[in-house]
C-alpha positions, 0 to 999 in steps of 0.5 A: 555336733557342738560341744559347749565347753565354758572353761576358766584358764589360769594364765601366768601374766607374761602369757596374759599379756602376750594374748592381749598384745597379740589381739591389739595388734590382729584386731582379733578377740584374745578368745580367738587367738586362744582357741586357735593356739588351741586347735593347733596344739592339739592336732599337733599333739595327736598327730605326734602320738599317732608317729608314736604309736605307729614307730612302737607299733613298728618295733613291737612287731619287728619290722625295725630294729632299735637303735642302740643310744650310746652307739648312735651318739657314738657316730654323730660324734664321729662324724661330726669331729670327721667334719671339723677336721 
């Protein structure tokens, strides 16, 4: 399955820059480099909303417990003082 897409992206000049920097020194097309950050990023991104949703779906049904902020930083506070002392 293909999906044609014809996108125009507004970039902030540094970013433009850094693409075509980055495509001079690869030898690649600034497209290229484009599409794979891309690709990246969005199988990042969908892999960190399925961690999301299987953690929620793990407190919403009880199998953890949440944990209370000011009592974890509360540890981490204790416990990094412990260390430097």
């Amino acid at each position: 399955m293909s999906i044609l897409v014809d996108m125009e992206l507004h970039l902030r000049p540094e970013t433009e820059s850094r693409i075509q920097e980055l495509a001079a020194k690869t030898g690649r097309a600034a497209d290229e480099l484009v599409e794979d950050a891309m690709a990246g990023y969005l199988e990042e991104l969908s892999k960190t909303r399925e961690m999301l949703d299987s953690r929620y779906d793990d407190l919403k049904s009880g199998r953890i417990k949440p944990v209370d902020g000011e009592e974890a930083f509360a540890t981490l506070r204790r416990k990094s003082q412990e260390r430097r002392s």
